[in-house]
C-alpha positions in Angstrom: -61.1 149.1 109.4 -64.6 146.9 108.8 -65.5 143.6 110.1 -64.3 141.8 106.7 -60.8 143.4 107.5 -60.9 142.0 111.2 -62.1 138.7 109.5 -59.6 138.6 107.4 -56.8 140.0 110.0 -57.2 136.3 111.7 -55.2 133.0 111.9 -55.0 130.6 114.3 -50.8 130.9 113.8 -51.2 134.7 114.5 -54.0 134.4 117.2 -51.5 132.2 119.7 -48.6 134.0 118.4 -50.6 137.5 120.0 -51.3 135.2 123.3 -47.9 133.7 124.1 -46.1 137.1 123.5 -49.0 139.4 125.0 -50.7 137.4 127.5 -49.7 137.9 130.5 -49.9 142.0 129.9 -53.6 141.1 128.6 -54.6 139.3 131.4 -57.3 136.6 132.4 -60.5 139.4 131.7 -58.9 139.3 128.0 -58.0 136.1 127.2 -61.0 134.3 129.1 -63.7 135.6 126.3 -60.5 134.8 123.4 -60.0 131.7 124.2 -63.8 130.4 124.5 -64.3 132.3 121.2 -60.9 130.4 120.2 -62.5 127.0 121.2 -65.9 127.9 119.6 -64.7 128.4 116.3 -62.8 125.4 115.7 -66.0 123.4 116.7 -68.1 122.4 113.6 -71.0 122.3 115.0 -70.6 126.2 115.2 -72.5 128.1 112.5 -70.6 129.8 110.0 -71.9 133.0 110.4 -71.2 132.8 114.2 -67.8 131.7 113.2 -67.3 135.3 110.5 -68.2 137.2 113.9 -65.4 135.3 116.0 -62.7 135.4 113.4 -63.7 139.5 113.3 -63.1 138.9 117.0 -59.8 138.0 117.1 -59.0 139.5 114.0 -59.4 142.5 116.1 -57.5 141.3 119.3 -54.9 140.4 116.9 -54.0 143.5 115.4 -51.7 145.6 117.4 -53.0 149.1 116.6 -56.8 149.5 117.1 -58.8 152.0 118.6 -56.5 152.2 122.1 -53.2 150.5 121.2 -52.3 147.6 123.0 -49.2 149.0 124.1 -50.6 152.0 126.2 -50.3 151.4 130.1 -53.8 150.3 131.8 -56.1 151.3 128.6 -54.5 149.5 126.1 -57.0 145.9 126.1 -60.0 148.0 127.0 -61.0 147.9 123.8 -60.6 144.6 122.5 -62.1 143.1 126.0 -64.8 145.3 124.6 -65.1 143.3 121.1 -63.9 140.5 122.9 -67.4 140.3 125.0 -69.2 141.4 122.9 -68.9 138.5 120.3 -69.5 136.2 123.2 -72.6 138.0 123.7 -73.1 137.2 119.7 -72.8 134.4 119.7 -73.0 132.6 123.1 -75.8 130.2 122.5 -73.4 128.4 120.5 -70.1 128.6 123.0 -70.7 124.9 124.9 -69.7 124.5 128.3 -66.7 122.3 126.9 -65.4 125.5 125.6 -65.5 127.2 128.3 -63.7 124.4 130.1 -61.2 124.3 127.9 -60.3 128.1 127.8 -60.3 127.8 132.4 -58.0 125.2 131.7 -56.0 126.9 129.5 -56.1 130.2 131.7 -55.2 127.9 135.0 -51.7 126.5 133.1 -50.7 129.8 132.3 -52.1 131.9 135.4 -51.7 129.1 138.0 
């Protein structure tokens, strides 16, 4: 698949669908980079082409079946904490600290 078919893979529906079934089993390396990329995109002061890099993001985290499938034991996030980070990287200089605090206090609900 290509970056348009990522893009087009996401929804915010399907994005916390993946995270309330799969989170827990993701973990906090997973979901920390998701969820600032989460609270990035829905910011407006986010450019767009930053946001068509996210959304290809979690596009990818969505899917089930990617290069190592989610299901497989240990290996299976490896690669979308891969993608994960490395839109962050991308696109960093426009994730605010108040993103970030929103996706710790998101993690500390659901981790404690």
């Amino acid at each position: 698949m290509n970056r348009k078919t990522y893009e087009d893979q996401y929804s915010e529906t399907s994005f916390w669908k993946k995270v309330r079934k799969y989170g827990h089993k993701a973990g906090t390396s997973v979901l920390a980079p998701a969820l600032k990329l989460y609270y990035a995109s829905g910011d407006s002061d986010t450019p767009a082409w930053a946001r068509t890099t996210i959304y290809a993001a979690l596009g990818y985290f969505i899917l089930p079946l990617d290069a190592v499938p989610d299901f497989m034991p240990f290996a299976g996030y490896t690669d979308d904490l891969g993608i994960l980070v490395a839109a962050v990287a991308t696109v960093g200089a426009h994730i605010k600290e108040e993103h970030a605090q929103k996706a710790r206090l998101t993690l500390n609900r659901w981790f404690g």
